[in-house]
C-alpha positions as CSV (number, residue, x, y, z in Angstrom):
1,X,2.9,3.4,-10.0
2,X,0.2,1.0,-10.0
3,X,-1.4,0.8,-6.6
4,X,-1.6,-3.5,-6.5
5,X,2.6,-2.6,-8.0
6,X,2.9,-1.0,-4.8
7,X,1.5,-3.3,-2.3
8,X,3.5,-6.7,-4.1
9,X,6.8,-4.4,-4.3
10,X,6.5,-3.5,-0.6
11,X,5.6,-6.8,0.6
12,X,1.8,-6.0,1.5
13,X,0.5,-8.5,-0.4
14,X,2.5,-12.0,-1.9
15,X,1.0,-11.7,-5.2
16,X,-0.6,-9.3,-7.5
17,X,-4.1,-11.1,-7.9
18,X,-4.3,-10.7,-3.6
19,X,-3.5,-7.3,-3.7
20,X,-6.3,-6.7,-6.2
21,X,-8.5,-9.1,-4.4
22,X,-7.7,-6.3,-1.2
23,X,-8.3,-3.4,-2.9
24,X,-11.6,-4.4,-4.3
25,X,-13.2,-5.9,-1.3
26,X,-12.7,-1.9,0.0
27,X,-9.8,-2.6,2.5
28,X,-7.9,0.4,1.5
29,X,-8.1,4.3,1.4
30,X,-5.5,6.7,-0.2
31,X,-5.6,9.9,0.7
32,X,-8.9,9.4,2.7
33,X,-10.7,8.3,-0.2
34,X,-12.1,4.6,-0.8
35,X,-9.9,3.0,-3.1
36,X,-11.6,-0.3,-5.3
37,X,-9.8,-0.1,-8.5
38,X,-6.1,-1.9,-8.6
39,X,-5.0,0.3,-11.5
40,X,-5.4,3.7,-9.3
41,X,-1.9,4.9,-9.2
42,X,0.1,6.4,-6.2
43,X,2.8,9.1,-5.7
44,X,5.2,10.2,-3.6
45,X,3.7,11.7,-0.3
46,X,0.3,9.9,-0.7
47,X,-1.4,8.3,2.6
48,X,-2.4,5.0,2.5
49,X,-4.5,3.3,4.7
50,X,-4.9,-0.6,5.0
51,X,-6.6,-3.2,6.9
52,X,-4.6,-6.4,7.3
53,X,-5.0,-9.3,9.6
54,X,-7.4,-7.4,11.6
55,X,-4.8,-4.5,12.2
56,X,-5.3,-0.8,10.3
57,X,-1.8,0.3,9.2
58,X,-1.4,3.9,8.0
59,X,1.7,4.7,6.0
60,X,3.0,7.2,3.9
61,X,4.6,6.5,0.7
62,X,8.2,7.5,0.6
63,X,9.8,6.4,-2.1
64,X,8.7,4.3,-5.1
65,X,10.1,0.5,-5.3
66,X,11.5,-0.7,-9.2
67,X,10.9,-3.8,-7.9
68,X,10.3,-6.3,-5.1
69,X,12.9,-7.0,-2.4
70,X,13.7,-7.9,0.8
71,X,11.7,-6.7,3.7
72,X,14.1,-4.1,4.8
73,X,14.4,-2.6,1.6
74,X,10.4,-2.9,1.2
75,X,10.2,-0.6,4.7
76,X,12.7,1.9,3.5
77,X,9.7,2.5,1.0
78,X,7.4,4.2,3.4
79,X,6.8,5.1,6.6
80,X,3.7,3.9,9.5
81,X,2.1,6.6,10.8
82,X,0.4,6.4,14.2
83,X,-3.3,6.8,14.1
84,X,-3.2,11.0,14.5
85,X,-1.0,11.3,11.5
């Protein structure tokens, strides 16, 4: 799945054009790795790290969303991890 996908379906972002706007100002990481392209795709398992509002969120992708939903079903998604993992 499509990385901006992800972050629209799981309520990151309202639209698609922000959540491309995020990932290419450099506001993201997947796996450790400096993410700028919105087309990178993401799995099950991989480890995303954001910066939102001033705030760094760490999650870990759980399952992947067909679509977007409420915002508990957008949690059940993934998981926030603490800053040690």
């Amino acid at each position: 799945m499509r990385l901006d996908k992800f972050l629209v379906y799981c309520r990151f972002a309202r639209t698609r054009s922000r959540a491309q706007a995020m990932i290419e100002a450099g506001a993201m990481r997947l796996n450790g790795g400096r993410v700028t392209r919105a087309h990178t795709s993401v799995t099950l398992g991989d480890v995303l790290t954001l910066i939102q509002a001033d705030e760094v969120r760490i999650i870990e992708i759980e399952a992947l969303p067909q679509r977007r939903g409420a915002p508990a079903r957008a949690r059940s998604h993934y998981r926030e991890l603490d800053r040690a993992g």
